[in-house]
Structure formats: C-alpha cells, structure tokens
C-alpha positions in Angstrom: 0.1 -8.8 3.3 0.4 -11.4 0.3 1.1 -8.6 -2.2 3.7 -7.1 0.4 5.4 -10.8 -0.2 5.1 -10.8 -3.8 6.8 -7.4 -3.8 9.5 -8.5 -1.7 10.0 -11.4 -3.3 10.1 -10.7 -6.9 12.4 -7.7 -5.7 15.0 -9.7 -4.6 14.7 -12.2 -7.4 13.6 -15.1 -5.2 11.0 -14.8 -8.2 13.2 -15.4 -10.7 12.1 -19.0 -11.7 8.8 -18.7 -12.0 8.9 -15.2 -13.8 12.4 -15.2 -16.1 11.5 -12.4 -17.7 12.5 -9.1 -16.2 9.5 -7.6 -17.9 6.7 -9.4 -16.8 8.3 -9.2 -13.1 8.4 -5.4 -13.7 4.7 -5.6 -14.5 4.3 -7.2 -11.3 5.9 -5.0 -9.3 3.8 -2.2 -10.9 0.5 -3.9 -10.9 1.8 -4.9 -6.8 2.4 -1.2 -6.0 -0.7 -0.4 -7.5 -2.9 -2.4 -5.4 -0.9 -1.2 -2.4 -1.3 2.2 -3.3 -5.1 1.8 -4.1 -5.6 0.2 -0.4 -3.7 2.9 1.3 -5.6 5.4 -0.4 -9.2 3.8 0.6 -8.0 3.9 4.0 -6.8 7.1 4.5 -9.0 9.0 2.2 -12.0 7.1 4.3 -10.6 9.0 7.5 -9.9 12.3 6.3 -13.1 13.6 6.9 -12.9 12.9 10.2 -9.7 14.2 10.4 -10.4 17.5 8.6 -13.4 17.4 11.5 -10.9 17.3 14.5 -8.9 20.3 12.2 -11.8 22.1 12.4 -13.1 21.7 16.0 -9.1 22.1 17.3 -9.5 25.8 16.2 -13.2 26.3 17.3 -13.2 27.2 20.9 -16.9 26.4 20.4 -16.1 22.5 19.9 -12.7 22.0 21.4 -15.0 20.2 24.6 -16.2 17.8 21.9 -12.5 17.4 20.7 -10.9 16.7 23.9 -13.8 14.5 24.7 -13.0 12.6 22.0 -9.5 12.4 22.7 -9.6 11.9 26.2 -5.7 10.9 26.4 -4.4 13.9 26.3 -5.4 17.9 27.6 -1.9 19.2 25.8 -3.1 21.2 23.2 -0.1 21.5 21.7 0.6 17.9 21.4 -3.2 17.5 19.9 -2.1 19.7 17.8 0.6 18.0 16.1 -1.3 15.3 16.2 -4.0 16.3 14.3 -1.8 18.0 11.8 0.7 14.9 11.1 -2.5 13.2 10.4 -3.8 15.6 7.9 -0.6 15.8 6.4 -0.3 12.1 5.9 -3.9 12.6 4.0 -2.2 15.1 1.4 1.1 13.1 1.4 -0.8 10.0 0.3 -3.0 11.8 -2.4 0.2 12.9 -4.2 1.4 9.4 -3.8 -2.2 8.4 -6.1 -2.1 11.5 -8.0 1.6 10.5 -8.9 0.5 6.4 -9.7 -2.3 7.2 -11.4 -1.8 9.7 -13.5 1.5 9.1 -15.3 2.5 5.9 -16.9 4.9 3.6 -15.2 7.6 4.4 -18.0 7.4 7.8 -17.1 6.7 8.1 -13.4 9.6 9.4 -11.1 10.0 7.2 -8.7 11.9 9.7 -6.7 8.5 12.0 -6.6 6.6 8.5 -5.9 9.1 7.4 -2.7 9.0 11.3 -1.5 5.9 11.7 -1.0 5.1 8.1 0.0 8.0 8.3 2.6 6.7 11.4 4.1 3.2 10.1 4.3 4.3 7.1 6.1 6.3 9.3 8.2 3.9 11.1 9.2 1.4 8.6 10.0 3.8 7.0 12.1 4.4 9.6 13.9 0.9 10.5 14.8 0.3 6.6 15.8 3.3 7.0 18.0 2.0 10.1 19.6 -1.1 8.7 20.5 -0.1 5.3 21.2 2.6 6.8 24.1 -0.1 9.6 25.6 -2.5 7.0 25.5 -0.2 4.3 27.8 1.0 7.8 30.3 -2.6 8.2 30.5 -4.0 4.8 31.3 -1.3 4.7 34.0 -2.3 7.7 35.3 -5.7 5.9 35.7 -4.3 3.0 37.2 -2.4 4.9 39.6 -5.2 6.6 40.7 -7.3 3.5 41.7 -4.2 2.2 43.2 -3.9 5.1 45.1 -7.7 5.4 46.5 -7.5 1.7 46.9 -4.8 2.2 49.4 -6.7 4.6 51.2 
C-alpha cells in the first residue's frame, strides 16, 4: 500500500517539493512500478500451479469430483469454467506484464504494451474474484435457507 501512495503521489506532483527534479521522480515511479510488478508476480505466479491443477482436473472426468469438491459453491460447469480460465488468463496476462518490465529498459518500454496487458490481467482477475465472490454469497444462502427451512419444520 505505501508504494501505491508514493505512486500516486509523485504522479500528481504532490511530490514535487521534496523531489524537484522530474528525473529522479521518474526514477521513482519506475523503481515504484517495479516493486508493484515484482509483488504481483510472486503472487500470482505462486498460484498458478494450482490453477493450471483445476485446468487440468476441469477436463478430466476422472478428477472433476475432486474439483467440484474443492469448489463446493458452484455445480455450473460452465460458470467453473470461466472461472478457471479468467484465472489462468490473468497468470499469462501478468507474465507479459514482467516479461515487458523486465526485459526492456524504462527508456524504451511501451507503456501502451505494459497498461494492455496489465489492464487485462487485472481484468481478468477481477472478474474471476467477482464470479466466485457472487456464487459463493447465492450459495451460502441457499444453505441458510435450507436450515431455515427444516427449522420451521
């Protein structure tokens, strides 16, 4: 969160006194986007295996069981399937993102290759949180109903 601030900050020049010079707060903002990109990258590149895992059992009718097990908050398959695949495209999204950072110098980067494929990562991601955030809340009240339901009876 602190280098989020210091990115914002030196962004919109609220910065400005303590750094005058436009190229040391341009070194800050790459050094910034760097750590950022580096902590995103740990994350998601620590999941993917996991992910690639849920891939894999989604199109095994041997390990689907295990799969839905695992994901008890929906039995749409199709759903789970989009799912799984936002998720794995966020994990390719995001290496293009390093791939981009880290191999080219800041000079020479484009940006617009950097905020595409960081845009669509976070997309992505998002929309796989959401998905799973909403089907889990339908299915816990499904649950609650349920005990309300045989409570009453």
């Amino acid at each position: 969160m602190g280098w989020g601030n210091m990115l914002l900050f030196i962004s919109v020049g609220a910065a400005n006194k303590t750094m005058p010079d436009e190229r040391t707060r341009k070194m800050w903002i790459e050094i910034g986007f760097q750590v950022v990109n580096g902590l995103l990258f740990i994350m998601i590149v620590g999941h993917t295996p996991w992910r690639i895992r849920d891939l894999y059992q989604f199109y095994s009718e041997k390990h689907r069981p295990a799969l839905l097990q695992r994901h008890k908050y929906t039995n749409n398959l199709i759903l789970l399937q989009f799912i799984l695949w936002s998720l794995i495209v966020n994990s390719i999204f995001q290496v293009a993102v390093a791939i981009c950072m880290w191999s080219m110098d800041m000079h020479k980067r484009p940006m617009w290759a950097v905020s595409i494929f960081g845009g669509l990562s976070l997309v992505s991601g998002v929309f796989a949180g959401l998905a799973q955030f909403i089907l889990e809340r339908i299915a816990k009240n499904k649950v609650k109903m349920q005990q309300q339901s045989t409570s009453v009876i």
